[in-house]
C-alpha positions as CSV (number, residue, x, y, z in Angstrom):
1,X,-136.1,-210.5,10.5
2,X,-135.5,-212.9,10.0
3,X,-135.6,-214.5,9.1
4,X,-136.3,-213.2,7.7
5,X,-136.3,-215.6,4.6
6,X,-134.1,-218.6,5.0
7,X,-134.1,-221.4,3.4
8,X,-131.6,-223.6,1.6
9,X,-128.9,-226.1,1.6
10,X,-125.9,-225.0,3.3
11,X,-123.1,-227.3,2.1
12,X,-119.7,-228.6,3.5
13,X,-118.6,-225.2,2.2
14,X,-120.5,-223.4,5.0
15,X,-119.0,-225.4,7.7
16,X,-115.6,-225.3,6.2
17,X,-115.7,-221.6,5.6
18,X,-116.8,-221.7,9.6
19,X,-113.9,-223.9,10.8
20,X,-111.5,-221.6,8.9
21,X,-112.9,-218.6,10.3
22,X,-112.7,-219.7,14.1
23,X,-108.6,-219.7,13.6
24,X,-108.2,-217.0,11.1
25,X,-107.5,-213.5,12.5
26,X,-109.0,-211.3,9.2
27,X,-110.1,-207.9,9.2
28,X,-107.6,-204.8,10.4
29,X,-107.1,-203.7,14.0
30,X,-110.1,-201.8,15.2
31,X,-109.9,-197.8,15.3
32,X,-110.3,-196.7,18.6
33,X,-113.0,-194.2,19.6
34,X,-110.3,-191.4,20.0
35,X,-108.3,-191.7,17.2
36,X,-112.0,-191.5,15.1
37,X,-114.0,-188.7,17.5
38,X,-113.1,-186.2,14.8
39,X,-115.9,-185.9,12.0
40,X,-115.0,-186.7,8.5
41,X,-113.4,-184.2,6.4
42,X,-115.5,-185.3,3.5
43,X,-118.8,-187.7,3.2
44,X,-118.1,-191.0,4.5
45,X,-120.2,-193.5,2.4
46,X,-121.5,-196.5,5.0
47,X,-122.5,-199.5,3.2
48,X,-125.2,-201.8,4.8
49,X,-125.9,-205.2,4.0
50,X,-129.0,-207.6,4.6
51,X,-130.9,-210.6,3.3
52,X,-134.5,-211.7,3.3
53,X,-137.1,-211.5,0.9
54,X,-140.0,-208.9,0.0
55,X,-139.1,-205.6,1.8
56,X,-136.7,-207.4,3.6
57,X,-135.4,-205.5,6.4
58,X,-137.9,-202.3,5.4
59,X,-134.8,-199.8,5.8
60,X,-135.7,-198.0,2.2
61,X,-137.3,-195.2,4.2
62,X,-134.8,-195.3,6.9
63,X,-132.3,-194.6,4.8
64,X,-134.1,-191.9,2.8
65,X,-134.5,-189.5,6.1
66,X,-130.9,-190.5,7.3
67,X,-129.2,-189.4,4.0
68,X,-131.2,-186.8,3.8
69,X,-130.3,-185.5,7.0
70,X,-126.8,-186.0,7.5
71,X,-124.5,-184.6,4.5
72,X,-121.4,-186.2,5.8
73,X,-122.3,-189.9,6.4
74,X,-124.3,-191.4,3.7
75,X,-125.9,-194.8,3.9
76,X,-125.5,-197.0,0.8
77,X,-128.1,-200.1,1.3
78,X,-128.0,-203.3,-0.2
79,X,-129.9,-206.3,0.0
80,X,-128.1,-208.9,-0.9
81,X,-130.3,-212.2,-1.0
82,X,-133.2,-213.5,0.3
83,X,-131.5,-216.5,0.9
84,X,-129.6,-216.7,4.6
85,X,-127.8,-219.6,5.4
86,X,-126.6,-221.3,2.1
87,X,-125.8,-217.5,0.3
88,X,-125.6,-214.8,2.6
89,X,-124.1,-216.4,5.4
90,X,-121.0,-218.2,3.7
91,X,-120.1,-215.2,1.6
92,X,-119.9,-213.1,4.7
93,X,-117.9,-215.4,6.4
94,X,-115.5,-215.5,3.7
95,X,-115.5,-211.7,3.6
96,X,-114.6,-211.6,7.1
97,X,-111.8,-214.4,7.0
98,X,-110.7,-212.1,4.0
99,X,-109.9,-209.1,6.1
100,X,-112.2,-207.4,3.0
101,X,-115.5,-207.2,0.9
102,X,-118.1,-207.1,4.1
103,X,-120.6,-204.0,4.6
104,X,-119.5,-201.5,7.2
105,X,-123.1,-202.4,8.9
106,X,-124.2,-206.3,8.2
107,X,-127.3,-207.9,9.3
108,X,-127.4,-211.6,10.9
109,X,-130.1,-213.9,11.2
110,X,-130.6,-215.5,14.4
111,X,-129.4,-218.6,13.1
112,X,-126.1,-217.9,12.7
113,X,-125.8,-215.5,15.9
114,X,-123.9,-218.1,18.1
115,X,-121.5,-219.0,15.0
116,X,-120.5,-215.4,15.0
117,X,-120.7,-214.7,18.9
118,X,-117.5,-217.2,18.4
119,X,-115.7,-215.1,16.5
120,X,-115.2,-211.8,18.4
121,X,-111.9,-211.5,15.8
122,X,-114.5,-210.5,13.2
123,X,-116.1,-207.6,14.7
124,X,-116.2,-204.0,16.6
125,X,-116.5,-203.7,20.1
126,X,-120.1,-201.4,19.9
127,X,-119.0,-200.2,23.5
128,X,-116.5,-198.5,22.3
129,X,-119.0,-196.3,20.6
130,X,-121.2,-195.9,23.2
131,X,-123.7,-198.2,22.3
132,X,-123.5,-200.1,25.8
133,X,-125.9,-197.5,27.0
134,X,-128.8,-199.0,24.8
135,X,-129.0,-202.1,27.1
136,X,-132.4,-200.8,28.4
137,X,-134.0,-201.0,25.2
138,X,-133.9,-204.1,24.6
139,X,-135.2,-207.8,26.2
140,X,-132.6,-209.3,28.0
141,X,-132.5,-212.2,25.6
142,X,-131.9,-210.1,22.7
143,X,-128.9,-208.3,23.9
144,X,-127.5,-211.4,25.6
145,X,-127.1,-213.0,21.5
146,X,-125.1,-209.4,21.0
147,X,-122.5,-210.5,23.7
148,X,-119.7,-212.5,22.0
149,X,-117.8,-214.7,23.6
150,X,-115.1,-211.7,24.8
151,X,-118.0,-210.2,26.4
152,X,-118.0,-207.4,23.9
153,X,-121.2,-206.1,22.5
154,X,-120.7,-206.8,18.5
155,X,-124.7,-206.5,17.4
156,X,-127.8,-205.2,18.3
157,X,-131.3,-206.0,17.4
158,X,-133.7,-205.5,14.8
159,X,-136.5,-207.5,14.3
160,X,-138.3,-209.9,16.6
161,X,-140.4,-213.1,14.3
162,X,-144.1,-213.1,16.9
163,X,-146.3,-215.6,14.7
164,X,-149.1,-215.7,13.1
165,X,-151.3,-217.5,10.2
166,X,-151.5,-216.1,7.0
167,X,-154.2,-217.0,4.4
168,X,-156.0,-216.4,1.3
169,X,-159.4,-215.1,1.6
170,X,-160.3,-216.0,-2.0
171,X,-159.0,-219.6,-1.3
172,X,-161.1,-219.8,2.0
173,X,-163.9,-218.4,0.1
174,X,-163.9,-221.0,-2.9
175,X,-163.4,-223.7,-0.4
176,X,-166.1,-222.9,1.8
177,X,-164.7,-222.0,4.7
178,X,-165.1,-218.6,7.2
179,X,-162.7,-215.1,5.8
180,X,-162.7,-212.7,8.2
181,X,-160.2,-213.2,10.5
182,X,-161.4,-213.9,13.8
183,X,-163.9,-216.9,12.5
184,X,-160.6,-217.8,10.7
185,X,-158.4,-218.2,14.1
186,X,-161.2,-219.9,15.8
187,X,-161.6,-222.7,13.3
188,X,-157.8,-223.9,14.7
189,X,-157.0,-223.3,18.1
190,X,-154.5,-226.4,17.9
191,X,-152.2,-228.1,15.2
192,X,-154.8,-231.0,15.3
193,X,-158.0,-228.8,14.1
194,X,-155.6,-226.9,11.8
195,X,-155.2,-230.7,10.4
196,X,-159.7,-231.2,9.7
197,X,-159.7,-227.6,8.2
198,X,-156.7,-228.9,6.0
199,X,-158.8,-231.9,5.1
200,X,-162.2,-229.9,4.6
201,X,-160.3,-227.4,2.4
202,X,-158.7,-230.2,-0.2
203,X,-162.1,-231.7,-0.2
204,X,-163.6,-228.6,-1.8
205,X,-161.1,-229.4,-4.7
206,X,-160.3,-225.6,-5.3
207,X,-157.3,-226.5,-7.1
208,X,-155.3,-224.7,-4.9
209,X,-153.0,-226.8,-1.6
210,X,-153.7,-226.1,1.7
211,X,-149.9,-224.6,2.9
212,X,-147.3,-224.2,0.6
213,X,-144.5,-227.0,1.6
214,X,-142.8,-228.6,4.7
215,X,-140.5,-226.0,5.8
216,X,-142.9,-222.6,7.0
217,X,-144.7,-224.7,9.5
218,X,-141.7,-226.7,10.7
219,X,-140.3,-224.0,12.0
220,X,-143.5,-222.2,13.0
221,X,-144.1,-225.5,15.2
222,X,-140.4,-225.9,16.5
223,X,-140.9,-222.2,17.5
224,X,-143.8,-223.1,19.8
225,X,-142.3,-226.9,21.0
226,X,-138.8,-225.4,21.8
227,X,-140.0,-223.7,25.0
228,X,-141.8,-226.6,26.1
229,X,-138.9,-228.7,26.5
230,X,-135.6,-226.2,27.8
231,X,-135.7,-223.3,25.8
232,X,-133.6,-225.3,23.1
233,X,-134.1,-226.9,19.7
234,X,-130.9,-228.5,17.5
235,X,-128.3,-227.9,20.4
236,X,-128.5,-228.0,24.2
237,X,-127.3,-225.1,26.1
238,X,-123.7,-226.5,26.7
239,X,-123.2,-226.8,22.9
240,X,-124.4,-230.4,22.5
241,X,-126.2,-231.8,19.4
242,X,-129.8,-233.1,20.6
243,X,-131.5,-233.0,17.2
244,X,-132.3,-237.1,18.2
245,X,-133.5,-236.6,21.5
246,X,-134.9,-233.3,22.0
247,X,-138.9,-233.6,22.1
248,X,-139.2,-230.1,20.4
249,X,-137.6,-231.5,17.2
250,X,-139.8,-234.8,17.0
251,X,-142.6,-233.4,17.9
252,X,-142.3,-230.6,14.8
253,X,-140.7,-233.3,12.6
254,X,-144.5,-235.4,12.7
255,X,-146.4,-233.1,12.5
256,X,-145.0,-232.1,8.9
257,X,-145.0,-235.8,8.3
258,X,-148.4,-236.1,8.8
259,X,-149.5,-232.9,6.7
260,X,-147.7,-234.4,4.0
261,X,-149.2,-237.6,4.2
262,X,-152.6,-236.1,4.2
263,X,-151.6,-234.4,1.4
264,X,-152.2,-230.9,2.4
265,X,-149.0,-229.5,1.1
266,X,-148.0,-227.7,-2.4
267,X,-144.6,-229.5,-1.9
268,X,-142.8,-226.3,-2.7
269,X,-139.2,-225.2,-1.0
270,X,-139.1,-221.5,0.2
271,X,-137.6,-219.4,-1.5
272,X,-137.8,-221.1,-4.3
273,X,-138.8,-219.8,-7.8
274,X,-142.1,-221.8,-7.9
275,X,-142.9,-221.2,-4.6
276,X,-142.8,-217.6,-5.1
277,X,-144.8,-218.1,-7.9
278,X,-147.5,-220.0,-5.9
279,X,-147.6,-217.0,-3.3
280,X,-148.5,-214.4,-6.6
281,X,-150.3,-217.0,-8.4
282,X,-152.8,-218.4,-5.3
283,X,-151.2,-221.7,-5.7
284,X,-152.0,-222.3,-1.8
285,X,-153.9,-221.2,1.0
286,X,-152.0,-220.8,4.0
287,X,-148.5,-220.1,5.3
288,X,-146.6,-219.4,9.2
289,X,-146.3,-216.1,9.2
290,X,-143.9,-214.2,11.9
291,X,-143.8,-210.6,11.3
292,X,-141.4,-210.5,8.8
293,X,-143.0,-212.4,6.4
294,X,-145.9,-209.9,5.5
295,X,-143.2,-207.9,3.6
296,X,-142.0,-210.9,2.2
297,X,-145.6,-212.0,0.7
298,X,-146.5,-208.4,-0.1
299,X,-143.6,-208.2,-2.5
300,X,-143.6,-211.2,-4.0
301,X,-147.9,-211.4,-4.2
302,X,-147.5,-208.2,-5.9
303,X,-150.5,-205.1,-5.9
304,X,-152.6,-207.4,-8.0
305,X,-153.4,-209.7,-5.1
306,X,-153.7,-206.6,-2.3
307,X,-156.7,-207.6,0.0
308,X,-156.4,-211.1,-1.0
309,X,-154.2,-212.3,1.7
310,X,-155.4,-211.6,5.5
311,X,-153.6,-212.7,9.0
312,X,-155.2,-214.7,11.6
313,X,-154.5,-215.9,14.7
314,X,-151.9,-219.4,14.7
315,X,-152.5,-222.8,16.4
316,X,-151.1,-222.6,19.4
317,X,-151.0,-219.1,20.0
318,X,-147.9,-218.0,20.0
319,X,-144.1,-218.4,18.7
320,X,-141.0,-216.8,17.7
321,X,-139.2,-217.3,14.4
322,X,-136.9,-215.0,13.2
323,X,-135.3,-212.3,14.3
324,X,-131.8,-210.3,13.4
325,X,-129.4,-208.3,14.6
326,X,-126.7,-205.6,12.9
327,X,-123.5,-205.8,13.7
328,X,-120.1,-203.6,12.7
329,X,-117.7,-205.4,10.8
330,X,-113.3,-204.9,11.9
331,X,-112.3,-204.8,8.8
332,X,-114.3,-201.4,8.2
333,X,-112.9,-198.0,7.4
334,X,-115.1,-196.1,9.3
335,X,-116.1,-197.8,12.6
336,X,-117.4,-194.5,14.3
337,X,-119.7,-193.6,11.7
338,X,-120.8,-197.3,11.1
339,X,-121.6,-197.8,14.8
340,X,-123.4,-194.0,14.6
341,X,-126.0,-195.7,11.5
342,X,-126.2,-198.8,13.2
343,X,-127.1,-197.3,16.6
344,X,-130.1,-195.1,14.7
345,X,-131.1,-198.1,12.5
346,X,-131.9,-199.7,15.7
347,X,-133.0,-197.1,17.4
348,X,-136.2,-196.4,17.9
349,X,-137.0,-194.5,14.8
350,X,-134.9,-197.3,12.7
351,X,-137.4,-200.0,14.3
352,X,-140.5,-198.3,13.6
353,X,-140.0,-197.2,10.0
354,X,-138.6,-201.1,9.1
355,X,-142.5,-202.1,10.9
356,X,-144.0,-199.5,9.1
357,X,-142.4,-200.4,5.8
358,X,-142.1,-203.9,5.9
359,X,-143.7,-205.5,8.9
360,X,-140.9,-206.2,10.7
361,X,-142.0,-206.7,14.6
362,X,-139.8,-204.1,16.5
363,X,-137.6,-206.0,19.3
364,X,-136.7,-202.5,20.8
365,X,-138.8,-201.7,23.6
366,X,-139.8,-198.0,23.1
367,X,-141.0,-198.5,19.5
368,X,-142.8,-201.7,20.4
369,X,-145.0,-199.6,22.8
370,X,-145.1,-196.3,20.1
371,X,-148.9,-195.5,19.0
372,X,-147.1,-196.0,15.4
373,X,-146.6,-199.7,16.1
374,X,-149.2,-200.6,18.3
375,X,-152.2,-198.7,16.3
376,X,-150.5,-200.3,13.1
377,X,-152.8,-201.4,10.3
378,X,-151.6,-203.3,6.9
379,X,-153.8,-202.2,3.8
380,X,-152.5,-204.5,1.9
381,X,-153.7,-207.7,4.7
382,X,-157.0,-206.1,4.4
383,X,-156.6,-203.7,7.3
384,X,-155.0,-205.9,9.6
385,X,-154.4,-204.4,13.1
386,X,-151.0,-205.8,12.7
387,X,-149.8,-204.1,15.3
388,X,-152.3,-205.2,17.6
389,X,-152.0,-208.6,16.9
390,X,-148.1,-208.7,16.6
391,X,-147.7,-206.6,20.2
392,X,-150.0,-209.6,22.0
393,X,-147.8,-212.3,20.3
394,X,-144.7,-211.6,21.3
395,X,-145.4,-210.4,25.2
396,X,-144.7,-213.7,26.3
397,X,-142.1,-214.9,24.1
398,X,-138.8,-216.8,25.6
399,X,-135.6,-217.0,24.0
400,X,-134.5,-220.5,22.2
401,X,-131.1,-221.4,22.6
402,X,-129.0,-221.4,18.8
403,X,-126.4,-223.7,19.0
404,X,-122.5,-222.5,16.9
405,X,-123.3,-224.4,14.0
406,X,-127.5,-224.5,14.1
407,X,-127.9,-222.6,10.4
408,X,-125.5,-225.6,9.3
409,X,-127.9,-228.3,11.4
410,X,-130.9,-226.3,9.9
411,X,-130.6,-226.6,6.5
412,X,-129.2,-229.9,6.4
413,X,-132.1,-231.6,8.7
414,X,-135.0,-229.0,6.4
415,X,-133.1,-230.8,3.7
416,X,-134.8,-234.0,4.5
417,X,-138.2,-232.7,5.1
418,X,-138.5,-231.2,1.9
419,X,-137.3,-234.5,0.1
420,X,-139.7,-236.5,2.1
421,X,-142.6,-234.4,1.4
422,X,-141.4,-234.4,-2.8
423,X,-141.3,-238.3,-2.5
424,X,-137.6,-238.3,-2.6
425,X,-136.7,-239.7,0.8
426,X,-139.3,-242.7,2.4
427,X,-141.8,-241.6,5.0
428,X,-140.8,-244.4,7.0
429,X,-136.6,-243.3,6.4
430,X,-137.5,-240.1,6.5
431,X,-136.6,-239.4,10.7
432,X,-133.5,-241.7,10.3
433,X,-132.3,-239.7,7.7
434,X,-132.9,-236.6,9.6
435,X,-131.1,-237.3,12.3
436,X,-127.8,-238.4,10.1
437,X,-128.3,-235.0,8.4
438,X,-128.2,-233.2,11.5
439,X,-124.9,-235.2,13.0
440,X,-123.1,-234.9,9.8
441,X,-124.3,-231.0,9.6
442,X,-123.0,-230.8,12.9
443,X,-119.2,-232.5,12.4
């Protein structure tokens, strides 16, 4: 999911609580898988923690079916935050430095996957556990970012982002524009017609914006750009800062520029109080929208606005943004029964109930291709054949490099966008600034 979701600043404190954490041991030794074969004498309570807003990662019902099916291991889940990198991500870190306080079962954005791959001290070896043998299910790139850098398998996948448009018929409507959703996706088959519906659509003077702030389409257009040029986006695949000379990253940075400029924006920060007010209160039309982020404007929009919001197809046609993994904190009591509820949370049952509940795109292979995901319609998008759509946009998806420290380069650099697009930072300062964001970020 991710990410599901993630927004922020992350300050020094992230990076310090990273530096500290690549020396620190933390956590006790691991139980092996003989000394923990024998099932518990009394129910072992497994606690699971993830992020993200809306339904988050859409385990509710998950959970309900596991507990109710197995007595003596009962999930507790919590979500913590829908706020990743400057929240979630610094307080596990300090859990895990702690040797105490993480979940049994944690979820990780992508973000912060290669930051964690580099430090195997943290986490259980899932082979130990069997969960090798799940290899098969997934796209090579996804369970390549659950190999740490022992060559252990610490995580597996949840999620996957695929990309789309969402929008607000009523908006479209009172602006004059097409609703149904096919008419919709044709009016921009590219970032520049997606800029003249922009323009007709603040024209009509609906008193609503045309996107709700800098950050959503940044990343929805560094999604598609990143491939372009290497497959990376903030570091180059030898751990290198490029954020000043990677074409991906320019490209994305003015295109926001110029959507702010034209004033098509709300000027709102995710995850933000007002903008989740905007997303209830129809404060602006359109928003990227990987899979995730259905659940995340569903809860937020609330039943009052159900068949207001619809998907449609996104300029460009493709992109991946998001995407998590769970992984098995060291430090837990119960490692056997942790890996058991991680292994059937992403599992193929696990994946489809978290699409089924909350949108989230299944990156495991036998539930993406389960009539239950694939024949998938959201009521609340106005019948959207999510499943459809979401299946076609991630077929051809490649993985994007995440550099050790990219949350910490993310939200510094999105930083800048959003106080360039509030009239806080000078368009014409705005990329210098950037870049000294992302090199400070970086250390």
């Amino acid at each position: 999911m991710t990410n599901h979701k993630r927004f922020a600043v992350a300050g020094a404190a992230l990076i310090a609580l990273a530096a500290t954490a690549a020396c620190g041991g933390g956590g006790s030794t691991p139980a092996t898988s003989q000394s923990s074969a024998a099932a518990p004498a009394e129910p072992v309570t497994i606690n699971v923690h993830t992020f993200g807003g809306g339904e988050n990662f859409g385990y509710d019902e998950a959970v309900k079916k596991w507990n109710a099916e197995h007595p003596n291991i009962q999930i507790k889940y919590q979500n913590l935050t829908d706020r990743f990198e400057d929240v979630y991500l610094p307080q596990l870190l300090q859990r895990l430095q702690a040797g105490a306080g993480a979940g049994d079962v944690v979820g990780i954005d992508e973000g912060a996957m290669g930051l964690l791959a580099a430090r195997p001290q943290f986490f259980t070896d899932l082979g130990e556990y069997g969960l090798q043998s799940r290899k098969a299910d997934f796209p090579a790139a996804k369970w390549e970012s659950g190999v740490n850098a022992d060559g252990k398998l610490f995580a597996l996948g949840t999620d996957i982002g695929g990309m789309t448009m969402c929008y607000r018929k009523d908006l479209f409507k009172k602006a004059g524009l097409p609703t149904e959703r096919e008419e919709v996706g044709k009016l921009w088959p590219d970032w520049p017609a997606f800029l003249e519906v922009g323009k007709k659509f603040e024209a009509a003077k609906t008193g609503a914006k045309f996107m709700d702030g800098p950050n959503t389409i940044y990343n929805v257009i560094l999604s598609q750009e990143a491939p372009k040029n290497g497959n990376v986006s903030y570091f180059d695949k030898s751990n290198q800062l490029i954020v000043e000379t990677n074409p991906a990253v320019k490209a994305s940075f003015d295109w926001v520029t110029t959507f702010s400029k034209e004033g098509l924006t709300a000027k709102l920060q995710a995850w933000s109080p007002a903008w989740d007010k905007a997303i209830k209160g129809g404060g602006f039309a359109t928003m990227g929208c990987p899979s995730w982020m259905l659940g995340v404007i569903e809860g937020k929009a609330g039943e009052s606005n159900n068949g207001n919001w619809d998907v449609a197809a996104v300029p460009g046609g493709s992109g991946n943004w998001g995407g998590s993994w769970l992984a098995v904190p060291k430090q837990t009591k119960h490692p056997k029964e942790a890996a058991e509820v991680l292994n059937y949370l992403t599992g193929k049952e696990g994946h489809v109930e978290a699409f089924q509940e909350a949108g989230a795109f299944p990156s495991s292979i036998p539930a993406q291709t389960d009539p239950r995901v694939s024949s998938l319609k959201n009521a609340y998008f106005n019948n959207a054949p999510t499943g459809e759509i979401f299946s076609a946009s991630v077929k051809d998806l490649q993985p994007v490099f995440f550099g050790e420290k990219h949350a910490q380069v993310k939200t510094a650099v999105e930083k800048v966008i959003e106080g360039m697009d509030q009239g806080a930072v000078k368009y014409d300062e705005a990329w210098s600034k950037f870049v000294a964001a992302g090199v400070k970020a970086a250390g």
